[in-house]
ZADO-1210 file (C-alpha; in nm, 4 decimals, padded with zeros to 6 digits):
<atoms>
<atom x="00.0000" y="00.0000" z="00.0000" code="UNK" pos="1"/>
<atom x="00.2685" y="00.2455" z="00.0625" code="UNK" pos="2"/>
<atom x="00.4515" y="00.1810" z="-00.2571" code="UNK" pos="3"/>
<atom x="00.0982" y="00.2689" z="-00.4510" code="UNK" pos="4"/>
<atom x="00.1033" y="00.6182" z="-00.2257" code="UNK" pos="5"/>
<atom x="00.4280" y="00.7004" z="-00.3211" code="UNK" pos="6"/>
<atom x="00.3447" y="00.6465" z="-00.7095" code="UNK" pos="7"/>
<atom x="00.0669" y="00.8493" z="-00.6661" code="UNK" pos="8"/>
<atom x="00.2606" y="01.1409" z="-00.4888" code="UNK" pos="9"/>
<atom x="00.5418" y="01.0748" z="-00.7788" code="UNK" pos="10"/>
<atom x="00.2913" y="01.1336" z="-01.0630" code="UNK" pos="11"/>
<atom x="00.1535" y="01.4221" z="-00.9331" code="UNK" pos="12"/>
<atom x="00.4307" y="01.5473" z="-00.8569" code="UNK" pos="13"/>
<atom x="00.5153" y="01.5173" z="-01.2822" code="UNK" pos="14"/>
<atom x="00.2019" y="01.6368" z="-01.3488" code="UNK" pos="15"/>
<atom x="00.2390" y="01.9329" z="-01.1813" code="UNK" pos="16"/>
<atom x="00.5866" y="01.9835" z="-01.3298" code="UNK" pos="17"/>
<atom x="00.4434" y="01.9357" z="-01.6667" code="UNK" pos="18"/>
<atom x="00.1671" y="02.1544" z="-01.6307" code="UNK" pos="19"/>
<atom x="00.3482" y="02.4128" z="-01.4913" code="UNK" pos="20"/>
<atom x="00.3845" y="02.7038" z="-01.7257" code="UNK" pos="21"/>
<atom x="00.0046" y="02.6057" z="-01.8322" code="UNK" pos="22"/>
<atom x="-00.1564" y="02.8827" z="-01.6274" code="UNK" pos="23"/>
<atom x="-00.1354" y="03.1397" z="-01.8664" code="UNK" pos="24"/>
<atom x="00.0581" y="03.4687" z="-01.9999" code="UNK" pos="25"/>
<atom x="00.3695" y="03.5615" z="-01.8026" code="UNK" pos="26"/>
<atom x="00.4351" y="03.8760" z="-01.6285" code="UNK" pos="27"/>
<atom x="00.6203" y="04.0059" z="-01.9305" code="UNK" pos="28"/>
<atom x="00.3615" y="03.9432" z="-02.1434" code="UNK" pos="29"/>
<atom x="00.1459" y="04.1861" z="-01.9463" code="UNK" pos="30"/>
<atom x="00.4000" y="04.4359" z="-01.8628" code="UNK" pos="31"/>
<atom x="00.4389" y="04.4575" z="-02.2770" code="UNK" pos="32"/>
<atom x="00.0595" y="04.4714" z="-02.3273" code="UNK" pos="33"/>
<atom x="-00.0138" y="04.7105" z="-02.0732" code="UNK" pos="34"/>
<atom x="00.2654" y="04.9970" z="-02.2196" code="UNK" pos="35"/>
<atom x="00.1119" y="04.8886" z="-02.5836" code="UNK" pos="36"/>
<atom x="-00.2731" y="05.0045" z="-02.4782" code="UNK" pos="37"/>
<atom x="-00.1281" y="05.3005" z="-02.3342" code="UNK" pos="38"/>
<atom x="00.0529" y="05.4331" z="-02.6316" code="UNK" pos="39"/>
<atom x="-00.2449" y="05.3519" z="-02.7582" code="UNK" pos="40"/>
<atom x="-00.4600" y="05.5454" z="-02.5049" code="UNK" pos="41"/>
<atom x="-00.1982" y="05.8576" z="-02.4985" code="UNK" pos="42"/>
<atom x="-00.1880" y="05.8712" z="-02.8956" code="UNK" pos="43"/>
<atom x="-00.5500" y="05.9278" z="-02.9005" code="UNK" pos="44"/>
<atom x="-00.5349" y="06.1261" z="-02.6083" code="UNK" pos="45"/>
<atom x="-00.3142" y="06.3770" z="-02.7803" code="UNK" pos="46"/>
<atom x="-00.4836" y="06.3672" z="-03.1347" code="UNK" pos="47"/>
<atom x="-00.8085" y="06.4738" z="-02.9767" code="UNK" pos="48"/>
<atom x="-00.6598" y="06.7770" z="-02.8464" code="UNK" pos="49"/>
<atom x="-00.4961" y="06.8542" z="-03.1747" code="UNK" pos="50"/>
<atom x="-00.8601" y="06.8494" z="-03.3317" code="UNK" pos="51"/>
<atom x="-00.9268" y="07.0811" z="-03.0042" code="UNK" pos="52"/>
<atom x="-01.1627" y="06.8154" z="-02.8087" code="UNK" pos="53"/>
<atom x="-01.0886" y="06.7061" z="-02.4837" code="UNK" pos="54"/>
<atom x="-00.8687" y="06.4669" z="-02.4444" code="UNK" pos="55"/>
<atom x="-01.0382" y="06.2947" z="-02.2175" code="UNK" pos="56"/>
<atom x="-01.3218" y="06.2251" z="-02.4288" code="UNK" pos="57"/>
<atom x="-01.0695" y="05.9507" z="-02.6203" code="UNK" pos="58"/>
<atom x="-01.1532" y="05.6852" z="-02.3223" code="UNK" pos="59"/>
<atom x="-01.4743" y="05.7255" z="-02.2771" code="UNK" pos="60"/>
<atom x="-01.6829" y="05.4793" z="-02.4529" code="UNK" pos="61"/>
<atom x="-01.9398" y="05.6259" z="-02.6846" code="UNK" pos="62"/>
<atom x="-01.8845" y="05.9789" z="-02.6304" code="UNK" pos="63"/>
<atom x="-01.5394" y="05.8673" z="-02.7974" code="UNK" pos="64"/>
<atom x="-01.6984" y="05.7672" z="-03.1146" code="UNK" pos="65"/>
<atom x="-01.8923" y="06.0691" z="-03.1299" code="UNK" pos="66"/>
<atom x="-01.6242" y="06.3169" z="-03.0815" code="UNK" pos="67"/>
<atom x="-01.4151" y="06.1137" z="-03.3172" code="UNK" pos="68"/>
<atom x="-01.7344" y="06.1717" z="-03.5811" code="UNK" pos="69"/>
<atom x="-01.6959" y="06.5495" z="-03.5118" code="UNK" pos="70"/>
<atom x="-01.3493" y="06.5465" z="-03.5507" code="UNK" pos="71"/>
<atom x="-01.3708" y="06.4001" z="-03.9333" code="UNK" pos="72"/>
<atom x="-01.6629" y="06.6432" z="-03.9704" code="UNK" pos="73"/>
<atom x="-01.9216" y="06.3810" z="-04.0113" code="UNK" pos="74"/>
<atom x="-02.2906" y="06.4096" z="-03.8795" code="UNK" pos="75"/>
<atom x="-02.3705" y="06.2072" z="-03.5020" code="UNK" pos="76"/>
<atom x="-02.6506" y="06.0304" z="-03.6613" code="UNK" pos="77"/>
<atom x="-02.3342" y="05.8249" z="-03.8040" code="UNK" pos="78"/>
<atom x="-02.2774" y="05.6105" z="-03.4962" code="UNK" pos="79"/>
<atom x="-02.6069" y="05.4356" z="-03.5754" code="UNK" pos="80"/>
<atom x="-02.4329" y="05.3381" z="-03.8686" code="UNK" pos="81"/>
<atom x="-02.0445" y="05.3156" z="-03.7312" code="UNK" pos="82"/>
<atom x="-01.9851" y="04.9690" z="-03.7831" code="UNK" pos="83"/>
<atom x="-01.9824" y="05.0469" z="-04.1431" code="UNK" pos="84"/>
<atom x="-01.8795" y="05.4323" z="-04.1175" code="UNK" pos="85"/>
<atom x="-01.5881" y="05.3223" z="-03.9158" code="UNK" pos="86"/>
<atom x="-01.4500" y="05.1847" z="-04.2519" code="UNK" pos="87"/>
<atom x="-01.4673" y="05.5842" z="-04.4136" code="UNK" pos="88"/>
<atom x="-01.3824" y="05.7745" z="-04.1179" code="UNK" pos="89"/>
<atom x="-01.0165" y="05.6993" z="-04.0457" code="UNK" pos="90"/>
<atom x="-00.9807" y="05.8865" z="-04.4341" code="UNK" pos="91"/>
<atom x="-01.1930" y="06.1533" z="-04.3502" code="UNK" pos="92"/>
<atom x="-00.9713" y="06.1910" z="-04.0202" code="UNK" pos="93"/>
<atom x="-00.6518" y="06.1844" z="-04.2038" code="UNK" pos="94"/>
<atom x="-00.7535" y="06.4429" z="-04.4659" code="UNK" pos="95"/>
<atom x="-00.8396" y="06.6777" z="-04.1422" code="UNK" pos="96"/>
<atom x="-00.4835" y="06.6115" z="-04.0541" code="UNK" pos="97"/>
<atom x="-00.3611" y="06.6902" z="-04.3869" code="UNK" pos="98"/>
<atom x="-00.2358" y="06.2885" z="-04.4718" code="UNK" pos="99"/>
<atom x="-00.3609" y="06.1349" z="-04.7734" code="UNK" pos="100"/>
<atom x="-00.5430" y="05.7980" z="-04.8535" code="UNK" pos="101"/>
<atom x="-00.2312" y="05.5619" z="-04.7747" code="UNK" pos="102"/>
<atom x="-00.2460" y="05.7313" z="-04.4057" code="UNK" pos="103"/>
<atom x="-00.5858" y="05.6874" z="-04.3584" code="UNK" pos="104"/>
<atom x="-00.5712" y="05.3227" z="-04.4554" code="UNK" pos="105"/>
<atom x="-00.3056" y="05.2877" z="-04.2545" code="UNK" pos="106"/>
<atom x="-00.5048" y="05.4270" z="-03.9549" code="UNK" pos="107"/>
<atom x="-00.7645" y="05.1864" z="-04.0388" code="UNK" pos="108"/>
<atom x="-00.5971" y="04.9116" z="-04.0521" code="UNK" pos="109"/>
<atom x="-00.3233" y="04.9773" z="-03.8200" code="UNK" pos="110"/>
<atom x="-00.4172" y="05.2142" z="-03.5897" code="UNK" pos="111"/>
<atom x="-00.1788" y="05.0871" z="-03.3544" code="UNK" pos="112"/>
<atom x="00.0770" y="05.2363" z="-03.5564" code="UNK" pos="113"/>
<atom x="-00.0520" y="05.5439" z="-03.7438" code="UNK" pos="114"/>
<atom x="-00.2347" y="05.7417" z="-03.4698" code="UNK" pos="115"/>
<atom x="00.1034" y="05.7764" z="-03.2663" code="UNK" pos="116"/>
<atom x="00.2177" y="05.8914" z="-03.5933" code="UNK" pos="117"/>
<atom x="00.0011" y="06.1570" z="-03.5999" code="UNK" pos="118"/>
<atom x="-00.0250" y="06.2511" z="-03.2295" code="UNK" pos="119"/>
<atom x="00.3567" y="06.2916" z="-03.2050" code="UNK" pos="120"/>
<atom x="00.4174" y="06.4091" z="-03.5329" code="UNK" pos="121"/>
<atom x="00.3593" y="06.7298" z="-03.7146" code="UNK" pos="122"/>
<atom x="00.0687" y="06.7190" z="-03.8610" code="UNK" pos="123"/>
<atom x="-00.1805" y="06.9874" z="-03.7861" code="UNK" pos="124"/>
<atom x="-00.5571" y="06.9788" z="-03.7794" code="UNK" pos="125"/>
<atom x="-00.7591" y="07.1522" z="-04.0432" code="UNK" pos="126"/>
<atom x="-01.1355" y="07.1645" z="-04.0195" code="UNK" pos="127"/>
<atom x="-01.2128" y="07.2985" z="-04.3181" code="UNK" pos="128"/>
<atom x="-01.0179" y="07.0231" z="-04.5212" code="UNK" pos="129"/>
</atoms>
């Protein structure tokens, strides 16, 4: 009876070891993802105040979409609509900015990239463009 014990300890004690790094994402994982959503955050932080909005209004949900409609000088009815508005408005934003169609694709498709790019850099926001 002891001897089955002591195989059962032993191949939990294996399974443990093999299931060890199962748990999930590591700490650097997070620390990475955490500094990415806050460029993220800051970036359109900082181009909301370049369109002269708060820039507080980027993390609110809702009221972030609707200042981001005003911003490419599109109506607020549009957010009925924004699933499929979301696909013009990233042009409409970069033309305020002064960028052409390659920059707003690139803000639509990687946003992650493009709208530091325009916070930090020197483009300028032009409502009547």
């Amino acid at each position: 009876m002891t001897a089955s014990l002591l195989s059962l300890l032993a191949f939990q004690n294996n399974y443990g070891a093999e299931t060890a790094g199962a748990e999930g994402p590591g700490a650097m994982f997070w620390i990475i993802y955490l500094a990415f959503i806050g460029l993220v955050i800051v970036s359109l932080w900082k181009v909301f105040e370049k369109a002269g909005q708060p820039g507080w209004a980027s993390i609110v949900p809702i009221y972030n979409v609707i200042v981001l409609l005003k911003i490419a000088g599109r109506p607020i009815w549009w957010i009925i609509i924004f699933p499929i508005a979301g696909l013009i408005v990233p042009f409409d934003i970069a033309r305020k900015f002064g960028k052409g169609g390659g920059f707003g694709l690139g803000l639509l498709l990687l946003g992650f990239i493009f709208y530091p790019l325009l916070a930090f850099g020197d483009a300028t926001y032009n409502p009547n463009a």
